[in-house]
Each structure stands twice: as structure tokens, then as C-alpha cells.
C-alpha positions in Angstrom: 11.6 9.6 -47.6 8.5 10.7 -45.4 10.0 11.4 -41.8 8.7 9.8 -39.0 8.1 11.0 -35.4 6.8 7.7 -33.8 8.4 5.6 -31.2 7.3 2.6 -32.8 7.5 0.6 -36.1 4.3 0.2 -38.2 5.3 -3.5 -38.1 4.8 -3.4 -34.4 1.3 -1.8 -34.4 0.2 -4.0 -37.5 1.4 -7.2 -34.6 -0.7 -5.5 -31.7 -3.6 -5.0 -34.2 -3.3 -8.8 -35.4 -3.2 -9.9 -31.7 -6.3 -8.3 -31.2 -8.1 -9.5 -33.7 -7.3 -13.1 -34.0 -4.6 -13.1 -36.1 -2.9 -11.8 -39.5 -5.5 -14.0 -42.0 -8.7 -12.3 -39.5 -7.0 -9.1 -39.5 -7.1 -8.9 -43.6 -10.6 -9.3 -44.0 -11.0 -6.1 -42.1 -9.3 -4.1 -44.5 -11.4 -2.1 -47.1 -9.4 -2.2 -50.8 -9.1 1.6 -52.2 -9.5 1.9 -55.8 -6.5 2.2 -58.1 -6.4 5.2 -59.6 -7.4 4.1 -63.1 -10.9 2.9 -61.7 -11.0 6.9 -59.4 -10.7 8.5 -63.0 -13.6 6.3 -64.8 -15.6 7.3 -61.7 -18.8 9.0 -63.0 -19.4 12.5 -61.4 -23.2 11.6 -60.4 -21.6 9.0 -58.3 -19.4 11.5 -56.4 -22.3 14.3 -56.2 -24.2 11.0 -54.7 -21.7 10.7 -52.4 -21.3 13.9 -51.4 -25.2 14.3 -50.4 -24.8 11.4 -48.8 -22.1 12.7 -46.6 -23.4 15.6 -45.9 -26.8 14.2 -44.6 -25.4 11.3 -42.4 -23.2 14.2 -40.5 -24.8 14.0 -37.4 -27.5 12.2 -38.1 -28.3 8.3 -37.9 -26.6 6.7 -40.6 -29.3 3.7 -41.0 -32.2 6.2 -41.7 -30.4 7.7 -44.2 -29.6 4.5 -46.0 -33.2 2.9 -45.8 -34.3 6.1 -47.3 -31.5 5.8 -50.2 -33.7 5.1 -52.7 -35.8 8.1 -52.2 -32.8 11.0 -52.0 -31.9 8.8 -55.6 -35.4 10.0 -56.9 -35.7 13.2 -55.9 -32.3 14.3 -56.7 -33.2 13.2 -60.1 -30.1 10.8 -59.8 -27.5 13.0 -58.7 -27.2 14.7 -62.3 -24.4 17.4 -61.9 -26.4 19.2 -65.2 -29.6 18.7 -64.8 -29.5 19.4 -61.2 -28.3 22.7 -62.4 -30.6 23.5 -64.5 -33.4 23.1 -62.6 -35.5 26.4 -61.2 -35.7 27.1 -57.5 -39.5 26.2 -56.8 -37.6 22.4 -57.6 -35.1 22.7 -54.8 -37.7 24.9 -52.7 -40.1 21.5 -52.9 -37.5 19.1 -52.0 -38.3 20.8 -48.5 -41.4 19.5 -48.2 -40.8 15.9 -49.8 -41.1 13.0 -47.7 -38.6 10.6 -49.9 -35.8 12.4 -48.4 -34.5 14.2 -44.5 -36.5 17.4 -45.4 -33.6 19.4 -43.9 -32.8 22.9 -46.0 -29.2 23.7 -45.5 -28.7 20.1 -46.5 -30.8 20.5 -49.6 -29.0 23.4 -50.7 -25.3 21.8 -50.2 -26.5 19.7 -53.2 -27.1 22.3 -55.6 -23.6 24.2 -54.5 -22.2 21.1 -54.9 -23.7 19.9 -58.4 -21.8 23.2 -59.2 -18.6 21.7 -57.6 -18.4 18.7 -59.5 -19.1 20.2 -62.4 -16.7 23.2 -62.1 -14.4 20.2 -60.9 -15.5 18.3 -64.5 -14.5 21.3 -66.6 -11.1 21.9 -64.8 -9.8 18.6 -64.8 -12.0 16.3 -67.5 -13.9 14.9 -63.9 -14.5 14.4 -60.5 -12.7 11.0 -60.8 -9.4 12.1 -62.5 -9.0 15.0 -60.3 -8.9 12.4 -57.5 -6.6 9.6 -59.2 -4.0 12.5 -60.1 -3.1 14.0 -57.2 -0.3 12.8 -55.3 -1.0 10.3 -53.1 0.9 11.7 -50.1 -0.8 14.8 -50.0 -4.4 14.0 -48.4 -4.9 16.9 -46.6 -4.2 19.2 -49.9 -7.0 17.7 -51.6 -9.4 18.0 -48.4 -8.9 21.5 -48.0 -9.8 22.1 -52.2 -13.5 20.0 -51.1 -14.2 21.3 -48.4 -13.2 25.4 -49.2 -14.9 24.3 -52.9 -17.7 22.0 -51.8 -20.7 22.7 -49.3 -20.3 20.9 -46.0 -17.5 18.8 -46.9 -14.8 19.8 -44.3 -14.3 17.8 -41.3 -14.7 14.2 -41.0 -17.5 14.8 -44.0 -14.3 15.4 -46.4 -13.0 12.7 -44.6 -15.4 10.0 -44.9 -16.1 11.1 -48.9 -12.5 9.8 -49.9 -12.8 6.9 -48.5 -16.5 6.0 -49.7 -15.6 7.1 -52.9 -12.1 4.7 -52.5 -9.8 7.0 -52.4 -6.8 5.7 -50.4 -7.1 8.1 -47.2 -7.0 8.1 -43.8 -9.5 8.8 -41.3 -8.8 10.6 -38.0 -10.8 8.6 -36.0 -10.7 8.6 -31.9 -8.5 5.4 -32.3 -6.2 6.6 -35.3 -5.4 9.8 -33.0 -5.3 7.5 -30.3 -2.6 5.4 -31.7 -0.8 8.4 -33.3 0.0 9.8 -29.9 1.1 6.7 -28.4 3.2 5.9 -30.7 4.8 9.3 -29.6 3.4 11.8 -32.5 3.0 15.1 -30.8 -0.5 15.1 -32.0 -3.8 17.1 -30.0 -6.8 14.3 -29.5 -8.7 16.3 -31.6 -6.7 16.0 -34.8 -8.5 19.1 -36.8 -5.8 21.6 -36.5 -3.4 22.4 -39.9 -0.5 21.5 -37.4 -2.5 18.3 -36.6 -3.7 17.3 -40.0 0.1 17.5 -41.4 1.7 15.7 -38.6 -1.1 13.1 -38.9 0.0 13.0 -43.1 3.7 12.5 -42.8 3.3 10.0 -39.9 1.0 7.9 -42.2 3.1 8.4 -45.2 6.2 7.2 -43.6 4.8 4.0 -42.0 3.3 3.8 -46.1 6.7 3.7 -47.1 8.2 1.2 -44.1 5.2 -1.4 -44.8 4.2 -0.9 -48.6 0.8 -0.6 -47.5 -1.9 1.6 -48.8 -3.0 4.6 -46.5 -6.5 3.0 -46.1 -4.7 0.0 -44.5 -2.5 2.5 -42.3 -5.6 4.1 -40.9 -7.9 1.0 -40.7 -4.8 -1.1 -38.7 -4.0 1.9 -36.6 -7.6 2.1 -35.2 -7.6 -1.9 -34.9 -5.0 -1.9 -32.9 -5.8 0.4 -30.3 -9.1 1.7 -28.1 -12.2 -0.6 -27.5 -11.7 -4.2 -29.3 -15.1 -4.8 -30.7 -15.7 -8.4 -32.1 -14.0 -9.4 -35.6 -17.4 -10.5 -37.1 -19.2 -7.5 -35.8 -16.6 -5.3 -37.9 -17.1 -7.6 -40.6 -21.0 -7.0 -40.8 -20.2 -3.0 -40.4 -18.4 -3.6 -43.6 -20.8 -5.3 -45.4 -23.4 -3.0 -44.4 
């Protein structure tokens, strides 16, 4: 049994968040659904070194520019091929400076070649990406972001982060509100959130209102952060989502 430090029951922050958002039925459309871990391990590793690029080049960075240029990073990273990213020379990844399809920036460029290596060291290891995500443990989320981002190339942070739950990995994300929420609720938690002392009293906080409400971690976190902070429009979440 996870042990909690909280004040409060989930129960009564999942109430607050509902309250705020117009009710239980509104507050369930604002839940993203985490994959099961059978669909995780059929996830193809181009998909993940996708994501990972993608990641990496939103961080700091506006998020809309790098989605209407999608298309492009697709080409030029020959589809996010693990192998045949690999294999190609360095005049190929010394180009992709100069090419206009994609946010010319180097460091960037070169976290996608470290990390073709990643997935693919990863593919070897554990059969892939995907089945190295759906087998291990569930309540251990911040074991599995210190392997990506001491393994992978600008993956630590909210980076690692936002890559579980984009690939649909149930996780949380330390948002402003999820820390928010933590410390009112009485977790002895800093409002930053990145220490090791942080990140594991943030983990067995989540895991024990998991185990009170039966709820996914993704729900944890999402409901958390609805229930706390700035209360921005139901439909305007809504269109975030589908965005």
C-alpha cells in the first residue's frame, strides 16, 4: 500500500476539480486515456524516436511552429528510421542545418542521431521501445525517466515528462498546478518539483491516491491540475486536446 502524506482524499480534490469544471460528465471529457500496455509494446520505435524529436524541439520553443512544420521534420528525418538514421554519413546530418523543412537548430539535430542510437540500443535490450515502456512497473515513473533522460539526448526535465505521456504512457506531469495541488494538500513538496526528494514524494503521493480512486496516473495528474490554479474554460481545454 503506497503511503500517503496528503491532508486530503483524492475523492475530495476529484469534487473540487468537478465543481470547477461543470460537473463529473464535463470533467471526463478532459481526461486523456493512456494506452494499455499491450498497445505501448506494439508501439513501433520510429514512432517513439518521432516523439522524442518532437519533444526535444518544442522545449522552449512555440509549440504551433513546430507542429505546422511536422510534415517537413517527417521528411527530412527520413521518417524517424532508428536504422537508417544510423547509417547515414555526417555531411546528412551536417545539411539538416541548413534545411528549411525543419527549426535549423544544431544541438537539436544532433539529439536525434544520439537518440536513433537510444531507441535502438533500447530495441536490442528489450525487443523495443514499446515493451520496455509497457513492462515496467507502473508505480515507478520516475525510474524509467531517469533511464531516458541519462540514456537519451535532451530528454530530462519536463521533456521526459511530456514524452510518456505523448507516447500514452500512464504518467504524471509536474505541472505548476499538479505541484500546486500537491502542496496543498499538505505534501512537503518544493514548487519546483525537479529535485530526487521531489520527484519521489511527488510518485508515492500519486500512487497512493491511484490506489484510493482506481484511477490511472494520467487521470491523477490531469484532475490534480483541474482542480486547482487558473480555471480556464472547459471547451477551451477541450480544443487544446484536440489540437
Amino acid at each position: 500500500m503506497a503511503k500517503s502524506a496528503a491532508r486530503v482524499s483524492f475523492k475530495s480534490i476529484q469534487a473540487r476539480a468537478a465543481r470547477r469544471k461543470g460537473g463529473e460528465k464535463v470533467l471526463a471529457t478532459l481526461l486523456p486515456k493512456p494506452r494499455n500496455n499491450k498497445a505501448l509494446a506494439k508501439l513501433p520505435d520510429d514512432r517513439v524516436l518521432a516523439e522524442m524529436a518532437r519533444r526535444v524541439f518544442c522545449a522552449g520553443f512555440v509549440w504551433s511552429v513546430i507542429d505546422k512544420k511536422w510534415p517537413g521534420f517527417e521528411e527530412a528525418f527520413l521518417g524517424f528510421n532508428p536504422k537508417r538514421l544510423l547509417f547515414q554519413p555526417a555531411e546528412f546530418w551536417e545539411q539538416l542545418t541548413q534545411d528549411k523543412r525543419i527549426v535549423r537548430n544544431p544541438t537539436s539535430i544532433r539529439s536525434v542521431r544520439a537518440n536513433a542510437k537510444f531507441v535502438s540500443d533500447i530495441a536490442v535490450e528489450h525487443g523495443s521501445f514499446g515493451k520496455l515502456l509497457a513492462n515496467w512497473p507502473a508505480d515507478d515513473q520516475i525510474g524509467l525517466l531517469d533511464v531516458v533522460a541519462k540514456r537519451g539526448a535532451r530528454l530530462g526535465g519536463f521533456s521526459g515528462q511530456y514524452l510518456l505521456r505523448f507516447l500514452g504512457r500512464d504518467s504524471f506531469i509536474l505541472t505548476k498546478d499538479l505541484l500546486m495541488c500537491l502542496r496543498d494538500s499538505g505534501v512537503p513538496i518544493s514548487d519546483k518539483g525537479t529535485s530526487k526528494k521531489d520527484l519521489k514524494l511527488a510518485q508515492q503521493q500519486i500512487n497512493a491516491w491511484a490506489q484510493e480512486s482506481g484511477l490511472p496516473l494520467t487521470h491523477i495528474s490531469r484532475i490534480c491540475s483541474l482542480s486547482i490554479g487558473q480555471n480556464h474554460p472547459a471547451e477551451r481545454l477541450k480544443e487544446a486536446m484536440r489540437a
